[in-house]
C-alpha positions in Angstrom: -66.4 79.8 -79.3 -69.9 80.0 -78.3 -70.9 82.7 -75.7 -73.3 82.2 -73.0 -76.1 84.3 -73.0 -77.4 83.0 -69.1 -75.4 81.3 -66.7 -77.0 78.5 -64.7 -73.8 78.1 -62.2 -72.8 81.7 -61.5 -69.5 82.7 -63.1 -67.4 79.3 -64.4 -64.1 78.8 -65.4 -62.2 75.9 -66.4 -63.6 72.6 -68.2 -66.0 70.1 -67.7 -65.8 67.4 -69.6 -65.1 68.4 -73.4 -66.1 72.1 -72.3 -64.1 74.9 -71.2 -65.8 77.8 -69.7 -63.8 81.3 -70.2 -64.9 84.6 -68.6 -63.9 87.9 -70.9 -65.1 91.2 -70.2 -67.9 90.2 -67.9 -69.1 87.7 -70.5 -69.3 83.7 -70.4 -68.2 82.0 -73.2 -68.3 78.1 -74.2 -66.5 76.2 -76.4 -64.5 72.5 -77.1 -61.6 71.9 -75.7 -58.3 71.3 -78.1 -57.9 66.6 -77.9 -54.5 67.5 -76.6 -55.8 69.2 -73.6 -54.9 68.0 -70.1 -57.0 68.2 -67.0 -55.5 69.4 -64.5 -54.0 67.3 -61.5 -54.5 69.7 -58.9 -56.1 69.3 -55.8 -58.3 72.3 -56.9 -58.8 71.2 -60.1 -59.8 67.4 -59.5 -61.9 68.3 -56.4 -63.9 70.9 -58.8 -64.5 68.1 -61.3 -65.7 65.7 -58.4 -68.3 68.4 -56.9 -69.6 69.0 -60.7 -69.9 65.1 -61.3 -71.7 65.0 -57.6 -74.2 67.5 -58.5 -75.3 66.5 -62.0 -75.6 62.5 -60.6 -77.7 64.4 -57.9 -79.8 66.0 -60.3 -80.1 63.1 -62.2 -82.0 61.2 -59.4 -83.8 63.5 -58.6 -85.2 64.3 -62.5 -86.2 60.6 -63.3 -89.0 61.1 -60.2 -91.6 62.4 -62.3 -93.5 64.0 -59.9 -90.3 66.3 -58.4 -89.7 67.1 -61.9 -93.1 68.6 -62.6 -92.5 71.4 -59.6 -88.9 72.1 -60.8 -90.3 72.4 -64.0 -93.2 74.9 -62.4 -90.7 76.9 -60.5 -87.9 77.3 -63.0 -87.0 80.4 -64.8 -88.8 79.9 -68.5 -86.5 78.2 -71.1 -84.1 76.4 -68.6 -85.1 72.8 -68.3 -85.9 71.2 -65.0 -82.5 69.0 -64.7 -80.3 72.1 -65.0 -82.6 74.2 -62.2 -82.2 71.1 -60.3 -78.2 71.6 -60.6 -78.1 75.5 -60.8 -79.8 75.1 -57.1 -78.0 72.7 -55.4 -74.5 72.9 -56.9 -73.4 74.7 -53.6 -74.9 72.1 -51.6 -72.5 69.2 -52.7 -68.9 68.5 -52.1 -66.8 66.7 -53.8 -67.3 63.5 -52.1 -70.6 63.8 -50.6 -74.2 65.5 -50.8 -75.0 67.7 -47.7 -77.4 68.0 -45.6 -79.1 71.1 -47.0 -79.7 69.5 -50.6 -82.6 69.8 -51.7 -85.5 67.6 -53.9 -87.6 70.5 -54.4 -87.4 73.8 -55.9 -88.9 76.4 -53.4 -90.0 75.8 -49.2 -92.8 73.5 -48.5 -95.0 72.2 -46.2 -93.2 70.9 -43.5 -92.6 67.8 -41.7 -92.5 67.9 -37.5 -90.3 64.6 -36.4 -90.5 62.2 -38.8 -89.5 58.6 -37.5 -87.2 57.2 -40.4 -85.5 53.8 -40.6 -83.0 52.5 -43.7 -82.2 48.7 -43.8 -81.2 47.0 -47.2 -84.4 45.5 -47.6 -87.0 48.5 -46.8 -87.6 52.2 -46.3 -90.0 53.3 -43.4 -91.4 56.5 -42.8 -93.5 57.6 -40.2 -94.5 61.0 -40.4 -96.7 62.5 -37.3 -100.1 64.3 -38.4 -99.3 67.5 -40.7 -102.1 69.5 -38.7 -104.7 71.8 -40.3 -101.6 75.0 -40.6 -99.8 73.6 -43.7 -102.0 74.6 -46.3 -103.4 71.3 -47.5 -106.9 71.5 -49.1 -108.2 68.1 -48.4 -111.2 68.8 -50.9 -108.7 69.0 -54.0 -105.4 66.8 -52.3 -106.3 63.3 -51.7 -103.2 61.2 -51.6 -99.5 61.8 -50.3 -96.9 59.9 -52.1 -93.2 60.1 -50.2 -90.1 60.6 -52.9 -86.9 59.0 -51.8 -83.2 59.6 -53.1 -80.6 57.5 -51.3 -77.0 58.4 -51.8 -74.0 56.0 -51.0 -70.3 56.6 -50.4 -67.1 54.7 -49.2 -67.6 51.3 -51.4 -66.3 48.4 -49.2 -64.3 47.2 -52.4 -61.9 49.2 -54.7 -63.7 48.0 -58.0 -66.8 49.6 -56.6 -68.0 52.8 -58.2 -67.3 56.0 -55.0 -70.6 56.6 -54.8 -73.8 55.8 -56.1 -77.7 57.5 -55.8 -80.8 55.3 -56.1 -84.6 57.1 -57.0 -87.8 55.6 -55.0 -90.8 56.2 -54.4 -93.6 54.7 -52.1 -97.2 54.0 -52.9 -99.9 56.6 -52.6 -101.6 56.9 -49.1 -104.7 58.6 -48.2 -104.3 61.9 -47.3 -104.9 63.0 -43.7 -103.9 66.0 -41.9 -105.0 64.9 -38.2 -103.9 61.2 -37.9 -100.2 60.0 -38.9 -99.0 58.5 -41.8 -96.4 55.5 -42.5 -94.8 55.0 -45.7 -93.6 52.0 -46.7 -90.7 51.2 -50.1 -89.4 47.8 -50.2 -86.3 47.3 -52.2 -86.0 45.5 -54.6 -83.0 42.7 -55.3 -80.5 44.6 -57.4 -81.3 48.0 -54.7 -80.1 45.6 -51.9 -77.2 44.9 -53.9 -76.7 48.7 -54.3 -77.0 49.0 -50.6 -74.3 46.2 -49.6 -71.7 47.7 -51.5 -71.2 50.9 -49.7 -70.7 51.6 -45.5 -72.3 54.9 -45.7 -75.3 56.1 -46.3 -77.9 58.9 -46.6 -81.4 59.5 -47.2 -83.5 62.7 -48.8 -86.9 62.7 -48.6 -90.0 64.8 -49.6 -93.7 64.2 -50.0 -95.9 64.9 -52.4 -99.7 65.8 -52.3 -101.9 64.9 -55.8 -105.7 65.3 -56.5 -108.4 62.6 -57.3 -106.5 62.4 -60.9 -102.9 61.8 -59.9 -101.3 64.9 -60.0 -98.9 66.7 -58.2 -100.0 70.3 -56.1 -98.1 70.6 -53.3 -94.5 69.9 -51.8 -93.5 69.3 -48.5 -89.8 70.6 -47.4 -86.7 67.8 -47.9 -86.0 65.7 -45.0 -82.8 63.7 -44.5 -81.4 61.0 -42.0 
C-alpha cells in the first residue's frame, strides 16, 4: 500500500473507484482494493461516491477550456496538475446531485462582473455584461480581447435511459476589449449541444471571462458568474 505524501481532498477514507484511502497514525495511505470488495449501499456511502463523481466531471469541463486551465495551472501549488487543483478547490462546492452555486471556473478572485444580463435557450448563449469601468485592473495597452468561458451543467433527465446529469464546455468568440462601453457575447449551439439540452428539465450556467494580449494569451480572470 502506497502512502500519500500530500493530500489534495483533506483527510479521505473509503474507496473511489478501485482505490481505498486509509488514515493511520496521521498518515494517508493508498492502495487497490481486494476484486471481492463491495461498495457500500449506504446512504452515506453512495451519496459520497455521487459528490466525488460530481466533482471530477466538474473538473473535467472545466480542464478541456484551455484558457481556464492555464490560470489553474499558474495558481496551483508546484507538482499538482491543474485537473486535480480544479477538484481539490471545489470538492466542497458540489453535492451529490448537483454543482452549487459557489463553484468555481477559476482558481483565485477576479475581476468582477456588476449585473450581467444572461439568457439560456437550446439554441444560444447570450451574455451581456455592462462596462467593467476603469477600477478592475485591466491594462488596455497589453489586454485587447475578452473571451467569455461557459460550463453548462444539466440534471433531472426527462427519460430513465438518460445519463443524471451531464456538463457541456463553451466558449464564445473574442471581442474587443473595452472597459467603458458594454459588451455582448454571443455562443450558438451546435446540433448534438441542443440535443444535450433537450434531454434534461434543469439547468445551470457558470461563467467567467477571460482577458488575452495582442498574441492570444490569457492575463487576467474575471470572478465566476452563474444563472
Amino acid at each position: 500500500m502506497a502512502q500519500v505524501k500530500k493530500k489534495v481532498l483533506g483527510t479521505v477514507h473509503g474507496a473511489v473507484g478501485d482505490m481505498v484511502f486509509r488514515e493511520k497514525f496521521g498518515n494517508s495511505y493508498v492502495g487497490m482494493r481486494p476484486k471481492s470488495f463491495v461498495p457500500g449501499k449506504d446512504d452515506a456511502s453512495i451519496a459520497r461516491r455521487n459528490r466525488f463523481k460530481m466533482v471530477i466531471e466538474f473538473a473535467r469541463a472545466v480542464n478541456v477550456i484551455k484558457q481556464l486551465k492555464y490560470f489553474w495551472d499558474v495558481y496551483g501549488p508546484q507538482k499538482m496538475s491543474p485537473y486535480n487543483y480544479i477538484v481539490k478547490k471545489n470538492y466542497l462546492n458540489v453535492l451529490p446531485d448537483d454543482v452549487s452555486n459557489t463553484a468555481s471556473l477559476v482558481p483565485d478572485l477576479g475581476f468582477s462582473i456588476t449585473t450581467p444580463t444572461i439568457n439560456i435557450t437550446n439554441t444560444r448563449i447570450t451574455v451581456t455584461v455592462p462596462a467593467l469601468g476603469t477600477n478592475t485592473g485591466i491594462d488596455t495597452n497589453i489586454e485587447k480581447s475578452i473571451v467569455l468561458k461557459a460550463i453548462l451543467f444539466f440534471k433531472t433527465p426527462l427519460q430513465p435511459k438518460n445519463k443524471p446529469f451531464e456538463f457541456l464546455s463553451l466558449e464564445s468568440t473574442a471581442q474587443t476589449l473595452t472597459l467603458t462601453d458594454p459588451i455582448v457575447f454571443n455562443i450558438p449551439l451546435s446540433d448534438y449541444e441542443t440535443q444535450i439540452y433537450d434531454l434534461y428539465s434543469a439547468r445551470k450556467g457558470f461563467f467567467a471571462l477571460v482577458t488575452t494580449d495582442i498574441n492570444n494569451k490569457p492575463i487576467r480572470f474575471s470572478n465566476t458568474e452563474n444563472s
